[in-house]
N, C-alpha and C positions, 0 to 999 in steps of 0.2 A: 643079414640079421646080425653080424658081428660090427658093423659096425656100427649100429645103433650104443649111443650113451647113452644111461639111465641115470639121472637127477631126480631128486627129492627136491619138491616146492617147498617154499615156506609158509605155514599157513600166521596168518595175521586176523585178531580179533579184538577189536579195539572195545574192552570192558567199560569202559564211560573218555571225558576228552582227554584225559593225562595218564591214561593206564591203557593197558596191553597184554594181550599174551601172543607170545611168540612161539611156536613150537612147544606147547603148554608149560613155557617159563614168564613167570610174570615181569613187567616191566613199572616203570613208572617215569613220564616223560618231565623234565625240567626246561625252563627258560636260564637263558645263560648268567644272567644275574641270582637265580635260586637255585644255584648247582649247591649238595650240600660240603662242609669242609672237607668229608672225605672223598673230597672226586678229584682226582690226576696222581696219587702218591700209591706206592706199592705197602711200606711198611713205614712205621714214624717209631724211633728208636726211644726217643723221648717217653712219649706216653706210650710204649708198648702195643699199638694196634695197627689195624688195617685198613688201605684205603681201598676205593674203586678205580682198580686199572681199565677195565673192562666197559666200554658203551657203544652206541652206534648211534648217528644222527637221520632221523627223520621226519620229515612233515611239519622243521622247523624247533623242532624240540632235541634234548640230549635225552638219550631213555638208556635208564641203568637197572640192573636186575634191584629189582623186591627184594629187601632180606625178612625174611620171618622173625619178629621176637620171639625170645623161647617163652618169655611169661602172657 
């Protein structure tokens, strides 16, 4: 019994064809031509903000987390 590993699955729930939740973080899937400006940069000194370093490729699509607007 000790050497059994214990792993956590991932569960996947594809909310309609471009959306997703992962592990109940939401996703939203892009085609490589509608990737938005902030996708591949960490920070842009210029205009003070933030990009998306963070995605994973699946099913043909780039899927990058959801961000919630506060309004």
């Amino acid at each position: 019994m000790d050497n059994i590993i214990k792993s956590n699955m991932n569960t996947i729930k594809f909310t309609s064809k471009t959306t997703l939740k992962l592990n109940g973080i939401s996703y939203k899937g892009y085609n490589v031509g509608e990737l938005p400006n902030s996708f591949g940069f960490l920070y842009n000194e210029d205009k003070d903000s933030y990009g998306k370093s963070h995605w994973f490729n699946f099913k043909g699509l780039t899927w990058l987390e959801k961000t919630e607007l506060p309004w």
